[in-house]
C-alpha positions as CSV (number, residue, x, y, z in Angstrom):
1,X,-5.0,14.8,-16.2
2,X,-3.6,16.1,-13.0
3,X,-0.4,17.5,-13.0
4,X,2.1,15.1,-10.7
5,X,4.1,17.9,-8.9
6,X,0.9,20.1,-8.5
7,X,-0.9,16.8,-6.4
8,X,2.4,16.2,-4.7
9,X,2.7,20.1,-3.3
10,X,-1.2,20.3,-2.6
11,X,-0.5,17.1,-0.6
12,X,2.5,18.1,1.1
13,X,1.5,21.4,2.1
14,X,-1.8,20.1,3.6
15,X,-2.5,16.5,4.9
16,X,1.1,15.5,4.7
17,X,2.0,18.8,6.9
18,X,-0.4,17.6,9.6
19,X,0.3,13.9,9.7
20,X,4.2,14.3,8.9
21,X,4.2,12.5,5.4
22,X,5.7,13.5,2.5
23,X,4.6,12.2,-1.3
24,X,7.8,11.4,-3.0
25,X,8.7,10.5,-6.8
26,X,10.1,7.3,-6.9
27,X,11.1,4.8,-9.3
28,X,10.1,1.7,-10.2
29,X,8.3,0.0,-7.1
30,X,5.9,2.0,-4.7
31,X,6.9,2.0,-1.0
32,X,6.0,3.5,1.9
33,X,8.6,4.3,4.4
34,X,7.4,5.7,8.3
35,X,10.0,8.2,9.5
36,X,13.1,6.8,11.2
37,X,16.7,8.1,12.9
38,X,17.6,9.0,9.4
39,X,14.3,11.2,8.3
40,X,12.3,13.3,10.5
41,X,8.7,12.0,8.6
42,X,7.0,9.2,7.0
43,X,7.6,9.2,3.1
44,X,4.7,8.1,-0.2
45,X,7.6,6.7,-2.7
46,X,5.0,6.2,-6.1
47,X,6.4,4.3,-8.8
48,X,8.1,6.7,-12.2
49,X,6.5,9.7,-11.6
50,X,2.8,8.7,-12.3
51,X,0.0,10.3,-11.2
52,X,-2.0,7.2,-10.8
53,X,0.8,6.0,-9.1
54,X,0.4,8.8,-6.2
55,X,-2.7,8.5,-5.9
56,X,-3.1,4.4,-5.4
57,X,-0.3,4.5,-2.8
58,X,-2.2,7.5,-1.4
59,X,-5.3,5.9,-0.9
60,X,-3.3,2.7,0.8
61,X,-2.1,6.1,3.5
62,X,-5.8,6.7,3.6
63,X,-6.5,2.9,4.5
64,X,-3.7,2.3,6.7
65,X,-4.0,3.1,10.6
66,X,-2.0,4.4,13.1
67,X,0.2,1.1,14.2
68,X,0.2,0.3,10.2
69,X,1.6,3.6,9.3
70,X,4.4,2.8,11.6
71,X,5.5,0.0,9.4
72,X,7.6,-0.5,6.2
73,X,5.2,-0.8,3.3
74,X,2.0,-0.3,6.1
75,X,3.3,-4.8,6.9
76,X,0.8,-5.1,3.9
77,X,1.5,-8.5,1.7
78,X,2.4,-7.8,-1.7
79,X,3.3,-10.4,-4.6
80,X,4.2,-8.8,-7.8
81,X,3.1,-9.3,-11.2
82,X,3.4,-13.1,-12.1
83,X,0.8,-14.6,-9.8
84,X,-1.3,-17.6,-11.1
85,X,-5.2,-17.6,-10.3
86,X,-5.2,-18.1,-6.7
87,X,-2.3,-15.4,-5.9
88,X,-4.6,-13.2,-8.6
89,X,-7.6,-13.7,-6.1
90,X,-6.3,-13.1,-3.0
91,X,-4.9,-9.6,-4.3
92,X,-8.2,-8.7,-5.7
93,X,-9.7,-9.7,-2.4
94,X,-6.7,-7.3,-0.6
95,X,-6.9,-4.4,-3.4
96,X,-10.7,-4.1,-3.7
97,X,-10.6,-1.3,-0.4
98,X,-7.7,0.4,-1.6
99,X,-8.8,0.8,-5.5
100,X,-11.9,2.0,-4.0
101,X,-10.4,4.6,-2.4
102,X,-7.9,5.9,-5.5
103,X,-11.2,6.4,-7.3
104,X,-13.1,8.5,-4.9
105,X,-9.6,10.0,-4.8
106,X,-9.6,10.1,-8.4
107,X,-12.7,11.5,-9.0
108,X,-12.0,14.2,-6.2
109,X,-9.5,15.9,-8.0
110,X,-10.5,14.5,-11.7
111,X,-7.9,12.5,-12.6
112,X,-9.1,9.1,-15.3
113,X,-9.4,5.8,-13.2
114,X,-9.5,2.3,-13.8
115,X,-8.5,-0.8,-12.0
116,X,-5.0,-2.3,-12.1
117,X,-4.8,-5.7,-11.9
118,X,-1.3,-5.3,-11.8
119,X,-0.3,-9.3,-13.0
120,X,0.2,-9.8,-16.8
121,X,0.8,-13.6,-16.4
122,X,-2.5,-14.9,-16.6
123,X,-5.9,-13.8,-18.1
124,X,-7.6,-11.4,-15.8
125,X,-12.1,-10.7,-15.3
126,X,-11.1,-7.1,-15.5
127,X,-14.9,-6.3,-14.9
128,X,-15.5,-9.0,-12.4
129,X,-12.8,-7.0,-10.2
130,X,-14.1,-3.6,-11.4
131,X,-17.1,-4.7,-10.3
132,X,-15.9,-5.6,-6.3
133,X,-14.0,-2.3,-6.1
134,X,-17.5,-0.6,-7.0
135,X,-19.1,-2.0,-4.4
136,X,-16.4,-1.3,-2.3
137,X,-16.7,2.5,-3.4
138,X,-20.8,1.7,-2.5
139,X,-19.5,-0.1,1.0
140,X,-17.7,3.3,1.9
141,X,-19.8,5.6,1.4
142,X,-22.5,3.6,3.2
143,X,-20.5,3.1,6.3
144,X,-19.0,6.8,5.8
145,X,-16.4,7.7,4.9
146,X,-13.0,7.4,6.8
147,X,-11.7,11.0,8.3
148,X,-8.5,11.1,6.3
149,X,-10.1,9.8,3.1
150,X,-12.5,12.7,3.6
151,X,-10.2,15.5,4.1
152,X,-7.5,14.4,1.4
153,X,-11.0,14.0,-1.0
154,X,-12.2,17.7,0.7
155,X,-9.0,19.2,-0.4
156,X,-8.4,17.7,-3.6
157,X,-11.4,18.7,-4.8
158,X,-10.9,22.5,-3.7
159,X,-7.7,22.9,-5.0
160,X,-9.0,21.3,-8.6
161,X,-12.2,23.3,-8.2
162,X,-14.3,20.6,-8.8
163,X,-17.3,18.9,-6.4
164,X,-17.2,16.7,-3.6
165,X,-17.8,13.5,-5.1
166,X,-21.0,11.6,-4.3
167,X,-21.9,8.1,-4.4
168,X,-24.2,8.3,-7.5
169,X,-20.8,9.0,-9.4
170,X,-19.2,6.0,-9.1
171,X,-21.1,3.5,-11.7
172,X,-19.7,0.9,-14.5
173,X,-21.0,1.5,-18.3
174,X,-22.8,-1.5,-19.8
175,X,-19.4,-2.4,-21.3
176,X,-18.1,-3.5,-17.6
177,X,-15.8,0.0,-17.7
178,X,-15.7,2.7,-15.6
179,X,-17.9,5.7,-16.3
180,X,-16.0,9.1,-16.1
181,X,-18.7,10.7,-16.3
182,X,-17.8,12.5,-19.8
183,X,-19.1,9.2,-21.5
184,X,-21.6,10.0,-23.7
């Protein structure tokens, strides 16, 4: 597991530095915040401290662009946990890209993934939607990877000492879960 404050300073001292972000603890809900009259930079809030946490609202910074990272939250639509089947769908079809990239994150620096479907209200095809943010991962590195996906992937994996990851690493196990690559 990767240590939360060691991510947060290897972040901050690196990519955040150059794009005037900071990755901030928060508490319970994730929000981004661009920087403002009252603070001189754009600021990750991830929820209680989780290292999953910093790295799924890192990997919405990846996704969002320049006009997006000027906006409260990126403007991205979010209904919280509670949704019935068709709210459940349209944030699978929203969350696919940006799970994508906080596994390729994840794997980077070699911190344990798996989707979050994030709704505990209705019964959820946990591999169906594993399955879409694979081909996502697949999607990516067909089309290349973004620039700051990239670099934040380039550096996590230096500082963790571990390789750049590679499209072949990104697969399911027969069971419909993620491989870690330690299964056996």
């Amino acid at each position: 597991m990767v240590d939360v404050d060691e991510l947060m300073a290897v972040f901050n001292r690196t990519l955040g530095q150059q794009y005037g972000t900071r990755l901030v603890r928060g508490t319970d809900e994730p929000l981004y915040l661009p920087a403002d009259w009252h603070c001189p930079y754009h600021r990750i809030y991830f929820a209680h401290g989780f290292t999953a946490s910093a790295l799924h609202e890192l990997a919405h910074w990846c996704q969002a662009g320049p006009a997006r990272r000027e906006q409260v939250d990126y403007g991205y639509w979010y209904q919280p946990d509670g949704r019935d089947a068709v709210q459940q769908a349209a944030f699978e079809a929203v969350e696919a890209r940006p799970q994508a990239l906080e596994w390729m994150l994840c794997r980077a620096c070699g911190q344990p993934f798996d989707v979050s479907v994030d709704n505990h209200a209705i019964k959820v095809d946990r591999v169906a939607f594993r399955r879409a943010v694979l081909s996502e991962v697949q999607r990516v590195y067909q089309q290349g990877i973004p620039a700051r996906t990239r670099a934040l992937m380039a550096t996590l994996a230096a500082h963790f000492d571990r390789p750049m990851p590679e499209m072949d690493d990104f697969q399911l196990r027969d069971d419909g879960r993620v491989y870690t690559g330690t299964d056996h």
